[in-house]
C-alpha positions in Angstrom: 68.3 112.9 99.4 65.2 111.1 98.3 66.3 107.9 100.0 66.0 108.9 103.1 62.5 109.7 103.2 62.0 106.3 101.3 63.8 104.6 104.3 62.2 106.1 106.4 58.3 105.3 105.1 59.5 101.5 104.7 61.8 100.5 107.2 61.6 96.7 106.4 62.7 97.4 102.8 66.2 97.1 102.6 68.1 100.1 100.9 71.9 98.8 99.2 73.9 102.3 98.1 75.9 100.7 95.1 79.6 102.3 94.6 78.9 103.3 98.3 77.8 106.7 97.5 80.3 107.0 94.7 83.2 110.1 94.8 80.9 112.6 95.9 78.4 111.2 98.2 80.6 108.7 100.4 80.0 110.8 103.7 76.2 111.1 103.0 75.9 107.6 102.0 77.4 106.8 106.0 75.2 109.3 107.5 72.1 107.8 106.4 73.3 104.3 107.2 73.7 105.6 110.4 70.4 106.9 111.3 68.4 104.3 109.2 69.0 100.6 110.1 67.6 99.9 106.6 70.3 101.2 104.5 73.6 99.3 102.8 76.3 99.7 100.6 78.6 97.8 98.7 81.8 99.0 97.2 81.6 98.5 93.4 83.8 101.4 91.2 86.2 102.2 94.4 88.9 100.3 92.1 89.6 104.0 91.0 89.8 105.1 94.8 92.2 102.1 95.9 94.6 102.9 92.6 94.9 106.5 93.5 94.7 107.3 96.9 95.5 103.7 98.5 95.8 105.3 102.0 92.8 107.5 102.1 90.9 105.0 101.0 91.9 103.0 103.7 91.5 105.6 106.2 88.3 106.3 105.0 87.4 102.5 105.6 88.5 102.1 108.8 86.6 105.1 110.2 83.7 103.7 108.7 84.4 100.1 109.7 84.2 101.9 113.3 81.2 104.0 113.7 78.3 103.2 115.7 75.4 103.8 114.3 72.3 105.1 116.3 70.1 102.8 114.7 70.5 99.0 113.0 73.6 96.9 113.1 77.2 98.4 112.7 78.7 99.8 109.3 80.9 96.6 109.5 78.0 94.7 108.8 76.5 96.1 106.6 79.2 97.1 103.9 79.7 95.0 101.2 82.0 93.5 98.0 81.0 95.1 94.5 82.5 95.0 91.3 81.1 96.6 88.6 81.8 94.2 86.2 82.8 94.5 83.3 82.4 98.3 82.9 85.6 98.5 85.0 87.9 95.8 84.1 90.0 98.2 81.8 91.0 99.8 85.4 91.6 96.8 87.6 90.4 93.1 86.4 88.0 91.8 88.6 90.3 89.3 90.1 92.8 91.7 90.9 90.1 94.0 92.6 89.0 90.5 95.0 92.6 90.5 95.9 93.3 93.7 96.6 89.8 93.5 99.3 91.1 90.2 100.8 94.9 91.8 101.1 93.4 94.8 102.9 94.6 93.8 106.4 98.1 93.6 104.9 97.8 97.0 103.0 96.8 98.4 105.6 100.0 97.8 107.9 102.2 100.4 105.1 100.0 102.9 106.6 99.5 102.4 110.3 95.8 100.8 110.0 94.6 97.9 112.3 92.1 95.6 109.9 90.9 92.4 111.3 90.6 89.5 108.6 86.7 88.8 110.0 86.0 92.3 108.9 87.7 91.6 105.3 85.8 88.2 105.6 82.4 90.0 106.3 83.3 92.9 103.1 83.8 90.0 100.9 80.7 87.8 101.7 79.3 87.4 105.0 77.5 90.3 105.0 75.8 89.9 101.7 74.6 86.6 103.0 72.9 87.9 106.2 71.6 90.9 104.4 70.3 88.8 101.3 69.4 85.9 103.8 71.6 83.8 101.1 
C-alpha cells in the first residue's frame, strides 16, 4: 500500500483512512496505524457493517479499541465518527447511525463485549478534536 511509504517519508503529516479501510482493507488499515503513529481512521460507510453483522462488528471494534500499537498513541485515540453523508442515508439516516455509535456500550452487552462510554465519547468527538487540534 502506497500510504505507507507516504507515512513513512512525512511523519508529521497526518494520514485519516476514511470508511476505516472499507470491507476489504479493515485489517491492513490497523496494521499500518499500528506501526506508523501518523495514521487515522474514521468509520464512515460501516452503517452496512453494523446492520448486517452487528456482533462482528463489535468484535472487530473491541479488538481494535485494544491493541497497542508499536508506535503513536493507541487505536482508541485515534479512531473516529464518519458518516458519509448523504450517499448513505437510504441505508441508515444519519441520526440513526449517531445513535447507534453512542448506544455501542449497550449493544455491546447482547454479545458479551465490555465498552466504556469514554471510548464511545472519544469515537464520537474527542478524538477528532485532538487529532484536528479543533
Amino acid at each position: 500500500m502506497y500510504l505507507e511509504s507516504v507515512a513513512t517519508n512525512f511523519p508529521e503529516l497526518k494520514i485519516i483512512f476514511i470508511h476505516f479501510g472499507g470491507l476489504s482493507w479493515t485489517n491492513k488499515c490497523v496494521e499500518l496505524m499500528c506501526s506508523r503513529a501518523n495514521i487515522y481512521a474514521e468509520i464512515s460507510s460501516h452503517q452496512i457493517n453494523v446492520l448486517t453483522n452487528p456482533q462482528q462488528w463489535l468484535t472487530n471494534l473491541r479488538g481494535f479499541l485494544d491493541i497497542t500499537p508499536m508506535f503513536g498513541a493507541p487505536l482508541s485515540d485515534r479512531i473516529m465518527f464518519g458518516s458519509d453523508w448523504p450517499y448513505l442515508e437510504y441505508t441508515m439516516k444519519e441520526e440513526g447511525w449517531i445513535e447507534w455509535v453512542k448506544n455501542i456500550p449497550e449493544e455491546g452487552k447482547k454479545y458479551g463485549l465490555k465498552f466504556r462510554r469514554k471510548e464511545i465519547d472519544k469515537i464520537l468527538g474527542d478524538n477528532a478534536q485532538n487529532i484536528l487540534k479543533l
